[in-house]
C-alpha positions as CSV (number, residue, x, y, z in Angstrom):
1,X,102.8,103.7,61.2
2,X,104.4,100.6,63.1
3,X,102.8,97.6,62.3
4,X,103.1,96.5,65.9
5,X,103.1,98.3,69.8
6,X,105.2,96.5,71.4
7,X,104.5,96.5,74.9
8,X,107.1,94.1,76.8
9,X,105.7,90.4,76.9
10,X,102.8,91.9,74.5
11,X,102.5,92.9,71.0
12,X,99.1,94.3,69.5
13,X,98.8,94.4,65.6
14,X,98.1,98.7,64.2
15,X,97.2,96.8,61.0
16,X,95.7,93.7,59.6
17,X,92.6,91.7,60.6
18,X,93.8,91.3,63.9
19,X,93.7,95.5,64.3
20,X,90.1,95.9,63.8
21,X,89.2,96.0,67.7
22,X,90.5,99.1,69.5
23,X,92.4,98.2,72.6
24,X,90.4,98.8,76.0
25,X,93.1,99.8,79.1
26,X,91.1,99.5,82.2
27,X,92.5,102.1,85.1
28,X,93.8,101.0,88.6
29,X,94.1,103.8,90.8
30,X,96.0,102.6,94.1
31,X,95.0,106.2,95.9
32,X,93.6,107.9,98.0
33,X,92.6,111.1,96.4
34,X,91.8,110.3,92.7
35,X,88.8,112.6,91.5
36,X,87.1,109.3,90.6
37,X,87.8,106.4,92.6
38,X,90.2,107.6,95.2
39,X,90.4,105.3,98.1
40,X,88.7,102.3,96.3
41,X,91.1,99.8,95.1
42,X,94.2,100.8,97.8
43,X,94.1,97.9,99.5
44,X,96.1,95.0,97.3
45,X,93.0,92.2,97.8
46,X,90.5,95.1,96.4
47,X,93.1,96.0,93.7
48,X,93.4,92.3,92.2
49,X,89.9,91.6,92.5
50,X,89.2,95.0,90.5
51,X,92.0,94.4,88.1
52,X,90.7,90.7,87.3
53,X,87.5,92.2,87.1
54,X,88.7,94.4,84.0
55,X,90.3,91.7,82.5
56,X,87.5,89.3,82.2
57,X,84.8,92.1,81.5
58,X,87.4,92.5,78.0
59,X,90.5,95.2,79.6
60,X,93.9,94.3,77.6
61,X,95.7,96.7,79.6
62,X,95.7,97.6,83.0
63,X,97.2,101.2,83.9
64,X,98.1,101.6,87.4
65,X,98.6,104.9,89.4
66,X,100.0,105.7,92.5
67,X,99.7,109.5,91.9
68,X,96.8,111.3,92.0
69,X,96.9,113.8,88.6
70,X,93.7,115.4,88.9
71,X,94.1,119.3,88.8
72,X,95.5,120.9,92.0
73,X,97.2,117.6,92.8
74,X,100.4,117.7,95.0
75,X,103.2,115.4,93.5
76,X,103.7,112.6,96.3
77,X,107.2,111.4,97.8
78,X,108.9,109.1,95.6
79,X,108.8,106.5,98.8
80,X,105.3,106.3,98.7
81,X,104.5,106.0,95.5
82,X,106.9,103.4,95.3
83,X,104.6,101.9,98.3
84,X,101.3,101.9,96.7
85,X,102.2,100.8,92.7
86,X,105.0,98.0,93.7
87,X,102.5,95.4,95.7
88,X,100.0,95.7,92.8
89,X,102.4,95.3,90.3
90,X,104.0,92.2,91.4
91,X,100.3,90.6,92.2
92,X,99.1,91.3,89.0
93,X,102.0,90.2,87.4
94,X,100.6,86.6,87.3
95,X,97.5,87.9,84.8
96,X,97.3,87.4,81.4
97,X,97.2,91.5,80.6
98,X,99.7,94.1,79.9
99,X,100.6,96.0,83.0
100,X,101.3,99.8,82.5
101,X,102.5,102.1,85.5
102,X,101.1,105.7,85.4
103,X,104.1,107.7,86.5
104,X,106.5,110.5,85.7
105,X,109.7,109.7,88.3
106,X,112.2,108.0,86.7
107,X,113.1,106.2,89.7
108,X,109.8,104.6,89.6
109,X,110.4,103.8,86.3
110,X,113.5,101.6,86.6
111,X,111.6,99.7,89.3
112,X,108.5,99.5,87.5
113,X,110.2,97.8,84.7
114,X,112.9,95.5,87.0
115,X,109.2,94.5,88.3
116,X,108.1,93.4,84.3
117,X,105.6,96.2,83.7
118,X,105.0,96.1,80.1
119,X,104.1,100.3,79.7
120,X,105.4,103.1,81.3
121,X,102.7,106.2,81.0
122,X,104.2,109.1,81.5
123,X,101.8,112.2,82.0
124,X,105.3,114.7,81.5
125,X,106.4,113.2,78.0
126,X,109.9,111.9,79.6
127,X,110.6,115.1,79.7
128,X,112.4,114.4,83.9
129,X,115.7,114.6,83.7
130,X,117.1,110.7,83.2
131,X,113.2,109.8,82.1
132,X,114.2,108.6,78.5
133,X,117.6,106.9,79.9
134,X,115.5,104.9,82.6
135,X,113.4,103.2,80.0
136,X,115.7,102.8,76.9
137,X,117.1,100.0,77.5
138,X,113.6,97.9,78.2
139,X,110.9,96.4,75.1
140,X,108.3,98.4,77.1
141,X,105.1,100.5,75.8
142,X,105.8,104.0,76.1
143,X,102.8,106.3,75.9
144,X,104.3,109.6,75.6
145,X,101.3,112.7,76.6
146,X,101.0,116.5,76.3
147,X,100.5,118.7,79.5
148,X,100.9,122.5,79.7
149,X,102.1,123.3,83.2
150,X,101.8,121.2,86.3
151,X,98.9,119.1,88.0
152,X,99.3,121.9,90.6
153,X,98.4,124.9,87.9
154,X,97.3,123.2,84.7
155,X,93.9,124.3,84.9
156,X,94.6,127.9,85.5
157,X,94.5,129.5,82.8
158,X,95.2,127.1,80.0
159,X,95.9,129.1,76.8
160,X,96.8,128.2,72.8
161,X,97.1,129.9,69.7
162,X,96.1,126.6,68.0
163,X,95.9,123.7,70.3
164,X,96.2,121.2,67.9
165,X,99.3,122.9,66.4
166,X,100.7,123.0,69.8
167,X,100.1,119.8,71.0
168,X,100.9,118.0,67.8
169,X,104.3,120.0,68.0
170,X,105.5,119.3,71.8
171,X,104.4,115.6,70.4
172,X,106.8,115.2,67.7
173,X,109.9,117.3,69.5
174,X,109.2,114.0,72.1
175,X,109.1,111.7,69.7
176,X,112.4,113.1,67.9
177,X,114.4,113.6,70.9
178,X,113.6,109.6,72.3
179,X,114.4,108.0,68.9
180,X,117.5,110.0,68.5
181,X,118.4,108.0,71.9
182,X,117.7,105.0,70.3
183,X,114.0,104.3,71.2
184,X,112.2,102.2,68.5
185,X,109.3,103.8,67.1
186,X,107.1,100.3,67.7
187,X,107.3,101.1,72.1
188,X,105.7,104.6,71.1
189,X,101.9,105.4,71.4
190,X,100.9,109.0,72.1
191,X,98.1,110.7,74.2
192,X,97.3,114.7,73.5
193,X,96.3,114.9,77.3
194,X,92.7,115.5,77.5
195,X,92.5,117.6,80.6
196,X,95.6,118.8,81.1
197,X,96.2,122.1,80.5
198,X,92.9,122.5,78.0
199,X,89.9,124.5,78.4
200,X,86.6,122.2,77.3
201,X,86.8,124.0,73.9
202,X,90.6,122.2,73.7
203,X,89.7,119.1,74.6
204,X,86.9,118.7,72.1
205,X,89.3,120.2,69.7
206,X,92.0,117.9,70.1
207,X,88.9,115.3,69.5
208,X,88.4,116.1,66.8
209,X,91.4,116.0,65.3
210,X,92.5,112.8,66.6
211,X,93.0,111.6,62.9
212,X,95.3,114.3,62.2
213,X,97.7,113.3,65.2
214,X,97.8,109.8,64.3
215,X,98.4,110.9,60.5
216,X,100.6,113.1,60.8
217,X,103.0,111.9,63.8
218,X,102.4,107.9,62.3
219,X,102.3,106.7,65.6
220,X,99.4,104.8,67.5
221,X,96.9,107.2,70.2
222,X,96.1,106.6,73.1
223,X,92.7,108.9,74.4
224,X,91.6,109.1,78.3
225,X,88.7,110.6,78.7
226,X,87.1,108.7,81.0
227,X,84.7,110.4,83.8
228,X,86.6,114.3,83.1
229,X,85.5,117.6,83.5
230,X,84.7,117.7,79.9
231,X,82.6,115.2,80.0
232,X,80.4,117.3,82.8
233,X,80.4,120.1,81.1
234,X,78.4,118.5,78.0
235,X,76.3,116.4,80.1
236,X,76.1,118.8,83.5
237,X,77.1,115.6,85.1
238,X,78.8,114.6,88.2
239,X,81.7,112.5,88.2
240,X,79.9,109.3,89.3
241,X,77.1,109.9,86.9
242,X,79.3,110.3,83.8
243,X,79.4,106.9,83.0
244,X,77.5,107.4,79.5
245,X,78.7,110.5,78.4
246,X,82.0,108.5,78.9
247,X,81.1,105.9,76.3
248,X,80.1,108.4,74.0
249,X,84.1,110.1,74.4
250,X,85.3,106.6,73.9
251,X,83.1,105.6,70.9
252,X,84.0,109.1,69.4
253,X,87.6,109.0,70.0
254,X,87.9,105.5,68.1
255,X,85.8,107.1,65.2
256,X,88.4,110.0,65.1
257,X,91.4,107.1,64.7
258,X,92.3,106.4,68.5
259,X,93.6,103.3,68.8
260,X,93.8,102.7,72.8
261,X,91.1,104.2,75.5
262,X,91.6,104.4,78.7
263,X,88.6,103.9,81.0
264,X,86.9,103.4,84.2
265,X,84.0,101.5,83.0
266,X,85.4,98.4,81.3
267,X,82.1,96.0,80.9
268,X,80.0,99.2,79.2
269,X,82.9,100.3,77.0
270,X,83.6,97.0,76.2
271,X,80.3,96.2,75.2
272,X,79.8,99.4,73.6
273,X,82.9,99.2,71.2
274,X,81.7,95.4,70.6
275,X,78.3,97.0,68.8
276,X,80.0,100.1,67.6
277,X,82.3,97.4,65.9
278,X,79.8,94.9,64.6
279,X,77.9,97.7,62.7
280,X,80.7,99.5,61.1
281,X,82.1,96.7,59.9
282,X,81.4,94.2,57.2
């Protein structure tokens, strides 16, 4: 394991005293058709007041999307995803918080990073052709995910002989074929992509085994399960009542050896890892 993610202008500890505290990334959704807070935060006043917001209620990273992933999701015209992340990256670029940029074009990418976003998230594993060239040459985060399929037909019929095989597999065949380009292993966190291409039963497998990802791979993970279908399906929950069960998936995922989670619910998850913390610990 890396002693260090190195995220751009940021660098957060994997071990030592100053590892202790998992590291909370607050999500910034500049669209309109998120399945959670679509429409909310387009407008670039909204989107800094939310993002400061996140960063004083405890976010150290701040992911921001200007494509909707949710199953079903069309992909959107590289022009106007360019159009909704751009603005917000350059206003927030003045914060004290690493800036990550939740896309899978390449071309978006390059800009992100000509822009100083510290992360690229990259749902497809930089699997686009000219993905792993457009970041190689940049100190940035990488978080590198698993998805079976598409947004448009992930959720179809999502099938495994052994999900955590699988997804520990297509992990490491990413990992191999970036370092081989000269990636350093430090820029590389992973995420087994809760949601994307799993049934509920995957998801709370992959959970589970969060552990033996980070073990096995040696490389930091990152776990969003913030306000998902899995989370409804334990607590029969709609999305903007799942704020709890939320918690619970972050609190859990932490236990199992995640070192990042990604969330809509900042303050609670904040506070909630804070008390988690304080009674694990001596």
């Amino acid at each position: 394991m890396p002693k260090n993610l190195q995220c751009g202008r940021f660098s957060f500890a994997l071990e030592g005293r100053e590892s202790t505290h998992p590291i909370v990334m607050g999500i910034l959704n500049v669209t309109p058709d998120s399945f959670s807070d679509g429409g909310r935060y387009q407008g670039l006043e909204f989107a800094l007041s939310h993002a400061e917001e996140m960063i004083r209620d405890g976010a150290l990273m701040i992911d921001i999307g200007g494509e909707s992933t949710r199953p079903g999701s069309p992909s959107v015209p590289l022009a106007e995803e360019l159009r909704r992340v751009m603005p917000a990256l350059y206003a927030l670029k003045t914060l004290d918080v690493a800036l990550s940029v939740d896309t899978c074009k390449p071309e978006v990418m390059r800009e992100a990073l000509i822009a100083g976003a510290d992360m690229i998230n990259d749902i497809n594993g930089f699997r686009a052709p000219g993905a792993i060239e457009a970041v190689l040459d940049s100190d940035c985060g990488l978080c590198v995910m698993h998805m079976q399929a598409t947004p448009q037909t992930m959720q179809q019929a999502p099938s495994y002989a052994d999900v955590v095989d699988e997804v520990i597999g297509f992990l490491r065949g990413r990992v191999e074929a970036m370092t081989a380009a000269g990636i350093a292993r430090e820029r590389i966190c992973l995420d087994p992509g809760f949601g994307f291409g799993k049934t509920v039963e995957h998801n709370y497998a992959l959970l589970r085994h969060l552990k033996r990802i980070r073990d096995e791979l040696a490389l930091p993970v990152l776990a969003g399960m913030s306000r998902k279908s899995m989370i409804g399906a334990v607590t029969g929950r709609p999305v903007e009542q799942r704020v709890a069960g939320s918690i619970g998936a972050a609190l859990a995922a932490v236990a199992h050896g995640a070192r990042i989670v990604r969330v809509h619910d900042v303050t609670e998850t904040t506070d909630a890892l804070k008390v988690w913390h304080a009674a694990t610990n001596d």
